[in-house]
Every structure is written in C-alpha cells, then in structure tokens.
N, C-alpha and C positions, 0 to 999 in steps of 0.2 A: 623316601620317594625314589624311583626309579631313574636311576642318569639314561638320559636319554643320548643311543649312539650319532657316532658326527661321522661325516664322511674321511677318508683319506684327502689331503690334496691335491692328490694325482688321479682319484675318486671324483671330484669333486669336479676337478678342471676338466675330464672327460664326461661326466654327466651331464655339466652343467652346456658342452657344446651340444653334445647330444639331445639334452632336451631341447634346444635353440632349434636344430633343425626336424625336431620331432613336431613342433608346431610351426615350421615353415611353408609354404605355398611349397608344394612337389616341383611345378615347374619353374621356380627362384632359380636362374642360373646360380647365385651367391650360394644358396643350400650345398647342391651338389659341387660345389668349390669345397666347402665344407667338409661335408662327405669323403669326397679323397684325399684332404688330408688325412684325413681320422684314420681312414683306410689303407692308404701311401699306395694306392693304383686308381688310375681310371674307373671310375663308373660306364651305366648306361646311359641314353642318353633324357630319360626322365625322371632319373634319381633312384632306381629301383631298386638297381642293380649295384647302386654305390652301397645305399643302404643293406643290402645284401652282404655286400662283401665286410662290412662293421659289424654283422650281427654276431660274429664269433667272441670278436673280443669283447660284446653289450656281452653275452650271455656269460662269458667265463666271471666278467668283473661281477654280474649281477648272483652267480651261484656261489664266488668267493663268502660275497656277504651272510648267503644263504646258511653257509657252514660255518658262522660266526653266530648263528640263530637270527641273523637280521632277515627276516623273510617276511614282515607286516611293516606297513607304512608305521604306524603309533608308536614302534621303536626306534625313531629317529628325531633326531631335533628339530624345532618348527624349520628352523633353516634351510635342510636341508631334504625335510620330507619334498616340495615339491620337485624337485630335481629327480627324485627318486621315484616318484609316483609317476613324470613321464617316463619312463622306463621301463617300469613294472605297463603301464597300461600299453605302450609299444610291444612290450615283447607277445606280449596277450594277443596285442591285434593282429602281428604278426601270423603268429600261430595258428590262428582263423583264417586268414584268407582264403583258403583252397574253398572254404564251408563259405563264408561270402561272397566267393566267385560263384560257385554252383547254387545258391540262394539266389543269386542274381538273373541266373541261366531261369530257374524254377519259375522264377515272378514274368519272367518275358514269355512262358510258355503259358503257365497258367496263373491265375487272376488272384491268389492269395494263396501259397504253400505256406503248412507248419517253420518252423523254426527250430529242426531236431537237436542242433546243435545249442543251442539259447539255456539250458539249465547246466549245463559245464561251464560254458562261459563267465555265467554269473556267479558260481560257485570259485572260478578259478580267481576271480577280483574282488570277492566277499574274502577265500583265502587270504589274498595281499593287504587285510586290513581297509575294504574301502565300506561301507553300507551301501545293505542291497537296493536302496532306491540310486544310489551312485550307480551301481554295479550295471543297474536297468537301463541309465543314463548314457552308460558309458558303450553298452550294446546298441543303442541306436545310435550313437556317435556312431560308431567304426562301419555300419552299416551306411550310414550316409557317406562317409569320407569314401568308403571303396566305392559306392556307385559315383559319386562326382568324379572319381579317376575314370573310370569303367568311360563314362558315359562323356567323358570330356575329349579321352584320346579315341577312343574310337568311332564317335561320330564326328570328328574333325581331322582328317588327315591332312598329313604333310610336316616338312619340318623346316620351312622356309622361317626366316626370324619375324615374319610378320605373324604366323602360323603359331609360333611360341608364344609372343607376344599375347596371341590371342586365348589361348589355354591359360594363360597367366591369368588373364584380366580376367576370365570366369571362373576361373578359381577365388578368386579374392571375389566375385560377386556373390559366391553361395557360401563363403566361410569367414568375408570378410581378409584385410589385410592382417589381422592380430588375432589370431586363431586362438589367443587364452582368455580374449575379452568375446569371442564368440563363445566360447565354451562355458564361461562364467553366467553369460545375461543375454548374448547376442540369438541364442539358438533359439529360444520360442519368440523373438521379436522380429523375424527378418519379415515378413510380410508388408514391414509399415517402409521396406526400400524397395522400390520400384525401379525397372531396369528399362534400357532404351538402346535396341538394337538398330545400330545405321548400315545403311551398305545395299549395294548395287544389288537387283535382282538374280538370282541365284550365286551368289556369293555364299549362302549357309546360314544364312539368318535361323531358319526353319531349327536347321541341325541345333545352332546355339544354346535358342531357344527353349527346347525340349533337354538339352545334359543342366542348364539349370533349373528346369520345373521338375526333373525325373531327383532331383539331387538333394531335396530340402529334409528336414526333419521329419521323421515318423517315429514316435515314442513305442514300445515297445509294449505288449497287453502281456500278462505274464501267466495271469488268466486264461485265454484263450490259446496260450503258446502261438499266436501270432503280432505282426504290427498293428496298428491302429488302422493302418490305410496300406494300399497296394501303389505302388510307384507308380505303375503302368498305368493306375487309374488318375493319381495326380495331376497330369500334367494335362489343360485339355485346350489347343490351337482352335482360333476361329481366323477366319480373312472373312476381314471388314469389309474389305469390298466387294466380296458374292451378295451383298444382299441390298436390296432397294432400300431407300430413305425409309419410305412407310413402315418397314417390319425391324431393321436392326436394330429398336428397342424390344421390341419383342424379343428379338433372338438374345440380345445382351442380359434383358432385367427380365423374363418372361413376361406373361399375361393371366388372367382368369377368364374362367368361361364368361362371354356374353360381353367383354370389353369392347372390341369391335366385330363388327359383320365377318363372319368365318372363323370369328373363336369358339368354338363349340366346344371344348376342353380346357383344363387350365393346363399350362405350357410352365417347364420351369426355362428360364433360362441361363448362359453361360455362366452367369456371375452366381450361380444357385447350385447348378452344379458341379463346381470348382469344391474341392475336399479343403478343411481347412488346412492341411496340411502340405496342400498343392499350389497350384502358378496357373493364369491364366492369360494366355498367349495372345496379343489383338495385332495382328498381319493387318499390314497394310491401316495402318495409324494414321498415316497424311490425306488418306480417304476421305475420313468422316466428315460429316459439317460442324458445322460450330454449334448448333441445339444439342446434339449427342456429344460434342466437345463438354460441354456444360452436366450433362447429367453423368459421365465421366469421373468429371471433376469431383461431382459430389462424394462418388464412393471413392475415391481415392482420399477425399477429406475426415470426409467423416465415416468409411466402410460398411455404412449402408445404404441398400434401393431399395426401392419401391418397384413392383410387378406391374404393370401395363392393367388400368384398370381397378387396381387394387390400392388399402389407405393403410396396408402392414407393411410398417418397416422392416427389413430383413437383411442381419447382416452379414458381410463379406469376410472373410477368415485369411485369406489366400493371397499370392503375393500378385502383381503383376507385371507383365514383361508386354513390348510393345515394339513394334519394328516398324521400319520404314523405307525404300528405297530413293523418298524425295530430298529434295532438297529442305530442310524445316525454318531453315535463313530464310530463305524467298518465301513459302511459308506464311511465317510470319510477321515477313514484312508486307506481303499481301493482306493480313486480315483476315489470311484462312487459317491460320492454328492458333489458337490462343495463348498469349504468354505464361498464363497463369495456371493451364493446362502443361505446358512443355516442364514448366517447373515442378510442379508436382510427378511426373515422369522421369525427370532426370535423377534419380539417387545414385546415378548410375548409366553412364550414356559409353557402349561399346562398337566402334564403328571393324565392321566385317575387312578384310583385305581382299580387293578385286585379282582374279587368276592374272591378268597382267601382272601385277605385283608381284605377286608368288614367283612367277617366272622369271621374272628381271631379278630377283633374290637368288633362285637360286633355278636351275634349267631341271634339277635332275626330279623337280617338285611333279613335272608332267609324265615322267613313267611311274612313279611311285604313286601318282591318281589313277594313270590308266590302270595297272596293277590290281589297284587296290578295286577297282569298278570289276575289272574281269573277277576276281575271288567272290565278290558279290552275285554278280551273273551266273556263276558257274560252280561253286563254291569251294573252287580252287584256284590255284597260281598256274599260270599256264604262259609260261615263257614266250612261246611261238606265236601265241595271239597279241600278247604285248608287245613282242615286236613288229609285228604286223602292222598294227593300228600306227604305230608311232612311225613307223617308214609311210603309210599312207597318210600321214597329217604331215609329214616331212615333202612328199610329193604333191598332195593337193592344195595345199595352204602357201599363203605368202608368208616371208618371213616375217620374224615379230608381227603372226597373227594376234589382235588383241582380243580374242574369244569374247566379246559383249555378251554375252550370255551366262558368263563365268564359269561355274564347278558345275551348274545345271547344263548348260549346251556340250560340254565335256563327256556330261554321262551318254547325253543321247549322240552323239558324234563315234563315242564307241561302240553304241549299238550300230549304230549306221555303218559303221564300219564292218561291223561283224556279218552284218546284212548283207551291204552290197559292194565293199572295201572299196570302197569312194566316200569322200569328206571334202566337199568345196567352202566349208564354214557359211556364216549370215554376212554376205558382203554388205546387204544395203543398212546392215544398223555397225560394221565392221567399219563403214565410211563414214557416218553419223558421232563415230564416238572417239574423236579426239580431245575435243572441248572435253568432253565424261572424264575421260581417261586420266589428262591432265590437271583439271579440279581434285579428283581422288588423289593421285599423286600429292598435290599443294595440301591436302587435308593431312594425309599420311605423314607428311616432312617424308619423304624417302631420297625426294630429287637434292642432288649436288646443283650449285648454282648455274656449272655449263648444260647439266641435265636439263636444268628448269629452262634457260636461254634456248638451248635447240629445241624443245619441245614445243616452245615459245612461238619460235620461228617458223618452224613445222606446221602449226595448227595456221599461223598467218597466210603462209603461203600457200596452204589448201584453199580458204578463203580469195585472197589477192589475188595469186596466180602466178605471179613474177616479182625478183628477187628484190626489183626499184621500189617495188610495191610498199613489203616488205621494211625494205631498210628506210623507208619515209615513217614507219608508222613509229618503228620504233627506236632512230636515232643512231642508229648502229650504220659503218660502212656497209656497202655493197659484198663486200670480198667475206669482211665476216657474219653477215647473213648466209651464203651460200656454202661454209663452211658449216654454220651451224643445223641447215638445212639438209643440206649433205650427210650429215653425222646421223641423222634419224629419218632419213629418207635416202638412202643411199643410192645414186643413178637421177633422182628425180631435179637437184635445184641445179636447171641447163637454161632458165629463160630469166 
C-alpha cells in the first residue's frame, strides 16, 4: 500500500494559518492581522492586498511540493489533505480572478454570457485530485465569493468603522460566520435564513439588500456552458408600500384570470418570480397590515402560496430579506407587527449606520461619498468639483449638519450643487431629528456616557427652552447642564 505524504512542520504551520484565513470573512480585521504576519508588511485595507503580498511564498511552498511529485490531493495523509486542498483551491481561485471580474462586467451588461473560461478551470481542480462534480462545485463557489466582494464594496462605500462593521455583517450573512460548515451543507440551505434590514431612510438599506440577493449560489450547467440562473435576474426589490391593501397580494402571491373584477389575465407574482436561486427584497416591511402579516408568515413557514383565486399550492425557493425604517419596538408593542412574524424574519437582523454616524467616526467619510457620487455622475474623479461641493456644504450648512436624509439627500445635494452651487440642506426635518438621531446613537452603542449626557441635555433643551428647565428634569446642577448643552450646541445654552 502506498505511504501516504505528511506535511513539513514548517509546511504545516504555514498552511494550516493559511488555510484559517483562507475561509475567513475578508473583512475580519483579525484575518488581515494574520495576513501581515505571514507577510511581515502591511496590507490593504480589505485583505487584498495582504493576501497578495503572501502569494509568493503560498506558491513557491506549494511548487516545492510539486517537485516532490506531491501535486494531487489523494497523495497526502487524511491529516493533512484538508489543509492542502485550501491551497490548491485558493491558488486556482486566485488565478481566475481577472476571468471573474470580467464575467461579472458581462452578466451586468448582458442577461446570461458563456463561461469561456469554466472548462480550464474544471480541468485545473480535476488536475489537483478533486472530482469533477467537486470541480463544478468549487466554480460556483469562487463565482459567488468574488460577486459578494464585487458587490459588498462597491455598492457600500466608505470606510468609517460603522461602514466596516457593516460589510462584515453581510458577509457573514451570505457565507455565514464558518465558511467550511457553509461549504460542507450550508450552500443550498441559505434560503430557510431570512434577513432583516433596519435603519433610517436612505441610509442604503436598498444597496444592502441587492449585494446580498446578487450574492447567493448559482450552481454551474456544464452543459450549457453557463449558470443555472443570471445574478442580475436574482435579485428582484418590491416596496410594500406603493401598493394599496386591495392588490399587494396580488402583487406578492399573483392571481388568475377571473379572481376579481379586472383580472383578465393570470398575473404571476413577486414570490413566483423570485429564481430559486435568488432573494426577494420586501421595502418597507413595517407597512403592511397584519392579514398580509399572516399570509407572509405562512410562506416563510412552510415556503408555500397560493395565487389570488387559485387552490394550487406553489412553492417558494428563494431566500428573503425585508427592511424597514420604523421603529419594530413600538411596532409591536402597538399590535401592528406580529411577534410571530418578526421572529421568523429575524435569522438575521442588520441595522444600517445613519451619515451622522459615519461622520462623527470619521469627517474624511463625506469627501470620499462626494467623490465617489461625482465618478458615478461623470464617470470620472474630478478634483475641482469635489472640492467645490464640499466648500459649498462648508458655506451653506450649519455645523454638525445631521443630513436626515442620510447617503440619499447626499447624493442629490451634489447634484444640487453641481446645478446651482447652493445647498441650504431639509432644515424642517434637520430640526425634527434629534430625538431620531439620538435613539440611533443609543441603538448603535457609539456614544461615551458624556456623549450620551450632552446629547441628553441638548435634545431637552430644544424642547424646555431654558437651562432650569432642563436641570429639574433631569437632577443634574445648573452649571453642568449648560456645560453639557454648550458641548453640543455650541453658543446656544445662554437662558
């Protein structure tokens, strides 16, 4: 019988960190701590570029082996085959990228391109000892992992820690935190987790939402030389609340013809044509009433409905994701969202970070949004306009303007600017939103306890009016009410 090869020690101890960060969340501060050891210099700042810099010595350790004849998984001890096998499937994936980036470009332009590169691929991981339905496996993995990169940093900019934070948490929402129990069993099961995005209107719920429906599994047709399904088609947004009581089951579960007056056709709806392989997005969740609450419930229980009219069951494949800018406390402490509904929603609850946030983190978060809005407009970086904008939000805004409108009133503030280089922001919802501001804050934990005392006092003394006011409500001297009022209203606490 054949001895099967063992690793080096020094083999071993670097594989085995290696493969540790090979199935890590990209954005794990911890990984990239990793990574430059291995490396002994700085990375970038999403692991990229660390990993880059280690690839010299993966490849030389991994060709060493090569010229030992160790070049197939089957020649190595059960031991240490897995260790070996993240390595060999990295460096592969590696290697691809360029062909995965531009697959990506294809599928965003047009609705299903080949897959020219997919029969090298499969041959280069059949090479390494894996079998070809592995092989096939392991091509829609790497396909999936580079669009949830793709589609995580670039429809969420910024690099405030709330911002990190928040790439974090969707990453572990479409691979999970333990990326080898995703890869084992978890990847054709993710539909039965259900996701629940919170957070203030134009905060990027929207953006969120779409990098994890664009991001799921699509098994690969070997046949066809394409996917099973098209990303672009995947993913399909409805807001719940464009539509009147009477029809949003229609719109959710469709209908047949002749169900109600003005169905002349049969209608599929949202939850029909959602690809089993896709997410479907329901905006504005805190809308609905509680009979649609209920019939909800049921396809989240048992994954199927029934069509408007109709006595066929039909079921639901696909995962769903649900957003809301309310409050879901109040909620359901009113009677209006059902507990039993929230809980079946929650596999998974990611609350958005309000642009105040971002900025109190970090200032330099607001040129590198305007920035990034002008490259979209224009579809370049244009210095001169970005400073532009940013000296007229410096001129027409109050300090610590809190933008109630978040990353949305942002965008169109730049236009506005570009328009008529005037931006006086939404004072009347600008005034309105300390109480908001501050809830978010207390949700977030960001505030320091003098933080949370002055903002305290701030919001009271809007209300109140005066400082006596003020220091009766809440037990506190006079002198340090108006210090704390002072601190976050600067000029204002004089009565």
């Amino acid at each position: 019988m054949e001895t099967m090869a063992k690793l080096s020690a020094g083999d071993r101890d670097f594989f085995s960190r290696m493969a540790e960060v090979t199935y890590m969340n990209p954005f794990d501060p911890e990984r990239k701590r990793i990574l430059e050891q291995l490396a002994g210099k700085r990375g970038g700042k999403h692991g990229e570029v660390a990993f880059d810099a280690i690839l010299p010595e993966m490849n030389a350790r991994i060709a060493r082996l090569e010229r030992q004849g160790l070049n197939v998984l089957p020649r190595f001890a059960a031991t240490d085959r897995p260790l070996v096998q993240a390595l060999f499937l990295y460096q592969t994936y590696h290697r691809y990228l360029p062909d995965f980036d531009r697959l990506i470009e294809e599928h965003l332009r047009a609705k299903d391109p080949p897959v020219p590169f997919a029969a090298r691929l499969i041959a280069d991981l059949t090479a390494r000892g894996l079998a070809e339905t592995a092989a096939l496996h392991y091509l829609a993995s790497f396909f999936q992992i580079r669009r949830a990169f793709y589609f995580i940093v670039k429809s969420l900019v910024g690099r405030s820690p709330s911002m990190q934070r928040l790439r974090l948490a969707l990453w572990n929402n479409v691979f999970t935190t333990d990326m080898r129990a995703f890869d084992r069993v978890l990847w054709g099961r993710m539909e039965d987790f259900s996701t629940l995005l919170l957070g203030e209107t134009g905060t990027g719920k929207g953006s969120a939402a779409a990098a994890i429906g664009r991001s799921g599994y699509i098994p690969f047709d070997r046949a066809k030389g394409r996917f099973a399904a098209s990303f672009t088609q995947s993913f399909i947004a409805t807001n719940l609340s464009q539509f009147p009581e009477t029809l949003i089951e229609s719109e959710l579960f469709g209908h047949r013809k002749g169900a109600f007056t003005g169905a002349v056709d049969d209608h599929k709806g949202r939850f029909e044509l959602c690809s089993r392989y896709g997410a479907l997005f329901l905006d504005e969740i805190g809308e609905v009433s509680v009979p649609v609450q209920i019939k909800l419930l049921q396809v989240l229980q048992d994954r199927t409905f029934t069509p408007v009219g109709s006595h066929e069951a039909k079921r639901f494949a696909g995962r769903v994701i649900a957003a809301t800018n309310k409050s879901l406390t109040e909620l359901r402490a009113s009677g209006r969202f059902r507990d039993d509904f929230f809980y079946r929603l929650c596999s998974d609850v990611i609350t958005l970070p309000t642009l105040r946030q971002r900025l109190e983190e970090d200032r330099s978060e607001l040129e590198r949004l305007v920035n990034e809005q002008i490259v979209r407009l224009t579809g370049e970086e244009n210095p001169h306009d970005t400073e532009l904008i940013l000296a007229t939000f410096k001129r027409d805004l109050p300090k610590n303007y809190p933008w109630p409108g978040n990353v949305r009133e942002l965008e169109q503030a730049v236009r506005r600017v570009l328009l008529t280089h005037h931006y006086t922001g939404d004072m009347k919802m600008a005034g309105a939103e300390p109480h908001r501001a501050l809830a978010g804050e207390i949700q977030a934990g960001t505030l320091s306890a003098r933080e949370l005392l002055s903002s305290y006092c701030a919001l009271l003394y809007d209300r109140l009016g005066t400082i006596e006011d003020v220091a009766r409500r809440t037990g506190l001297d006079r002198r340090t009410v108006k210090k704390y009022v002072a601190a976050a209203q600067p000029g204002e606490a004089t009565k």
